[in-house]
N, C-alpha and C positions, 0 to 999 in steps of 0.2 A: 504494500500500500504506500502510493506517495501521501508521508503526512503533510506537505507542504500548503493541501488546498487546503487544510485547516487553519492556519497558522491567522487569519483574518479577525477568525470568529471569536480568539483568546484564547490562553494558555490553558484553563481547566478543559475544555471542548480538545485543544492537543493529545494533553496529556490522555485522556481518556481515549480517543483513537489511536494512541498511539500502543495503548492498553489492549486492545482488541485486536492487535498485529503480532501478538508476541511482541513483548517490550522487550527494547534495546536499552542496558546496560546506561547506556549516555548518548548524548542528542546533538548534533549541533544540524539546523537546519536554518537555510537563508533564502528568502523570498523578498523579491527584488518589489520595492515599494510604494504606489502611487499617493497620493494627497489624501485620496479616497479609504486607499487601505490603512493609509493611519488614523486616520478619524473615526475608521470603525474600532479600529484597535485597541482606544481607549477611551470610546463611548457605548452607549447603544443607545437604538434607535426603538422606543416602546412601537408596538402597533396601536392605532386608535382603538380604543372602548379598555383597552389593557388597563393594571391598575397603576403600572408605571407613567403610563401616561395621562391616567386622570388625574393624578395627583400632584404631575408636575404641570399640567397645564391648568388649574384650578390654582397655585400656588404661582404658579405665573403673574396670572391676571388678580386675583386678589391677598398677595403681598406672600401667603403659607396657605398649607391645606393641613387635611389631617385625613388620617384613616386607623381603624384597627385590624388587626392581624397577630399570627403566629409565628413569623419571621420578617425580617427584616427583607424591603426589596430592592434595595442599592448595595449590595454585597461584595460585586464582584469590582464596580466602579461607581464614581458619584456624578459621571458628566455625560448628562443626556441631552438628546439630540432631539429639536421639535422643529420639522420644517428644515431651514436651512440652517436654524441658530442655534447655538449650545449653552449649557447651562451647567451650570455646578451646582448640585442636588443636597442639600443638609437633610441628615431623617436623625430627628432628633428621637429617641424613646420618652414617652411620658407615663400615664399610668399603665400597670398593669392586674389583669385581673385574672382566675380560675376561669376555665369554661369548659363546656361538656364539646367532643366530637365523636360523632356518628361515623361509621362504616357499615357499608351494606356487603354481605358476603353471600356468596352463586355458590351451590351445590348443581354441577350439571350435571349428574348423575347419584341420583338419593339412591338412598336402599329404599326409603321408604316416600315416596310422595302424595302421600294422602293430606291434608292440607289440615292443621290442628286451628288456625284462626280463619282463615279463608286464601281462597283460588280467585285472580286473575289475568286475565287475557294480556299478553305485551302490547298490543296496540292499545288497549285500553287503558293506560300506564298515563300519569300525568305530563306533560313535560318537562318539567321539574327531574321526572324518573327516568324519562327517557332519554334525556340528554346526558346523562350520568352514564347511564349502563348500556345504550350503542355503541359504543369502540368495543365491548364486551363480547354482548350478544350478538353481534354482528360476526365476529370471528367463525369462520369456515371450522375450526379445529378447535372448540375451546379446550381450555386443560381441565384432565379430569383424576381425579384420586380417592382417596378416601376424606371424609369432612366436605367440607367446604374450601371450595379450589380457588376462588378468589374474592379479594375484599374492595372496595371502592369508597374509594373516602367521600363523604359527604359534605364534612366541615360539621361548622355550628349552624343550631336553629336559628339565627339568624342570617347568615349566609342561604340554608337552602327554604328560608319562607313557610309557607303554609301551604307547598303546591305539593306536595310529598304524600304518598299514600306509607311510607316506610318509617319516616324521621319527622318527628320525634316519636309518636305513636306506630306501632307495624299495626298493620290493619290487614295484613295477607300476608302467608307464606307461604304460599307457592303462585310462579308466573310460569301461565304454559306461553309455550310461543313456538310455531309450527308442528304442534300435535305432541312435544316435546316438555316435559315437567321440572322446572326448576326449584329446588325448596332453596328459601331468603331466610335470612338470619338478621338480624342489629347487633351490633357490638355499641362501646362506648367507651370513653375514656375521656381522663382531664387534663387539659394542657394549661395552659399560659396563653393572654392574650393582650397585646398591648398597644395601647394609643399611640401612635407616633405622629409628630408634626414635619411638614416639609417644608422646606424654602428654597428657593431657586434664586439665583446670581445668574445674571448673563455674563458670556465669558465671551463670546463674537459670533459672529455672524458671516457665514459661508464657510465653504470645506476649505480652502485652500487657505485664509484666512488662520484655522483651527488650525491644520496640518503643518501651517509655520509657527503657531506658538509651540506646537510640541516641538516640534526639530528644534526651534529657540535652548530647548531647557534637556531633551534628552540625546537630540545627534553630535553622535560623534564619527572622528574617522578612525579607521583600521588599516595601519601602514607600516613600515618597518619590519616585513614580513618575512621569515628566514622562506625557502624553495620550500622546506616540508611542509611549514605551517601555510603556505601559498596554495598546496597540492591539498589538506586540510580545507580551506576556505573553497576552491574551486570546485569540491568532490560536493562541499555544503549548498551550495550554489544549486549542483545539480542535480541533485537529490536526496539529499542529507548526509550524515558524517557520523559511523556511529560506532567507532573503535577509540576504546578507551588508551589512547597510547601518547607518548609524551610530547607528538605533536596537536593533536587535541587538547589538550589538557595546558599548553602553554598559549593557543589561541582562546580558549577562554576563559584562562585566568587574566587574560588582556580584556575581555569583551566585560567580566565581571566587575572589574575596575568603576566601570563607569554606573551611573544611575541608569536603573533599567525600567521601562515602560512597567513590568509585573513582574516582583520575584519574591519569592518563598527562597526556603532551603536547601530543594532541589533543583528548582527549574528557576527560567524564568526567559520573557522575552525582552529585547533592546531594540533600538533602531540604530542602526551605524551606517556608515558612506566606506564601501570600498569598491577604488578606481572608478572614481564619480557617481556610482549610481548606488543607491538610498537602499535598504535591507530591512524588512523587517524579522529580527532573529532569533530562533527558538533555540537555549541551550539546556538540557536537563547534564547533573554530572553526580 
């Protein structure tokens, strides 16, 4: 697998494909960089009706917003992107409170499907329900075992409303759905749920704009290069680099030097200039 078409999307989405190839030991991989690709690099982009983007475009236009929730939704970065303009995102935590979450769990194969509170029909299912459990029951092959084969989080009652035939009250347990009997369960449990407020700072306006404040603060160049660490850099270039040997390992303890767009302890990625043209670079060691 070339990891390199990943390298856009951020380093935890890398990491993770890179995970799924049989992981290499250490990483060096370099993708040659447009305005465009760095902007994505250390923003994103919510889709509209998203919570990411209600909350920064309500905090937009009236100074903060707020919302509650069970995690945090600026985790990975704080500068988002609405339109052509970006923003740097605060999510402050404020209170927090206990609250109950629902999962609904599919037995597609009961031993026993006689229905102990009531039987109905999947089309007759609210929308509420059905929007939940199609990516489900849609499946050609569900998985099937012993128990209950799969669970579906619901959230809080207030999240899924009063359109629920399951949450908070089960009012059936069993949905047939094409001459096929499925026994439904509730579970429950108590998490944590907490207010958070947002505020948004405008930081500029257009990509190319954005894409030179970052090169302002994190490009650098990559020169001074012995033939082996050159033959390192050129291999990275063209497909990644991923032998752990003392020219590796002297090219990026050079690349580490510097402030990196994203890094932990293992990984992380940089933007650097070698022989003119802009990189964006994924090194795990």
């Amino acid at each position: 697998m070339r990891r390199r078409q990943f390298l856009a999307g951020g380093t935890t989405l890398l990491a993770t494909a890179v995970a799924g190839c049989g992981h290499p030991s250490v990483v060096l991989d370099m993708d040659e960089a447009t305005a465009a690709d760095i902007a994505n690099q250390v923003s994103i982009s919510p889709e509209p009706g998203s919570a990411e983007y209600t909350v920064v475009s309500a905090a937009i236009e009236n100074a903060s917003s707020t919302r509650r929730g069970r995690s945090e939704l600026f985790d990975r970065t704080d500068t988002v992107r609405i339109g052509d303009s970006f923003y740097e995102v605060s999510e402050t935590p404020l209170e927090s409170s206990e609250v109950t979450v629902y999962e609904v769990r599919l037995d597609f194969d009961p031993a026993d499907s006689t229905a102990e509170i009531g039987e109905i029909a999947y089309e007759e299912l609210p929308a509420a329900d059905r929007q939940r459990l199609d990516p489900i029951i849609s499946d050609d092959n569900p998985p099937s075992g012993d128990g209950y084969d799969v669970g579906i989080g619901y959230g809080t009652t207030q999240e899924v409303g009063d359109g629920s035939v399951f949450v908070p009250e089960q009012q059936y347990d069993i949905i047939v759905h094409n001459g096929d009997r499925y026994r439904v369960g509730v579970s429950t449990r108590t998490t944590t749920e907490t207010e958070y407020r947002y505020e948004a700072t405008a930081v500029t306006s257009g990509v190319d704009s954005f894409a030179d404040r970052v090169r302002d603060q994190y490009l650098f160049t990559l020169t001074g290069l012995s033939e082996a660490e050159r033959e390192v850099v050129e291999e990275a270039i063209d497909g990644g680099y991923f032998q752990d040997d003392e020219a590796f390992r002297s090219v990026t303890n050079r690349i580490r030097e510097h402030e990196g767009l994203d890094v932990t302890d293992s990984y992380g990625t940089w933007l650097l200039e070698y022989e003119q043209v802009e990189y964006l670079t994924y090194v795990e060691w």
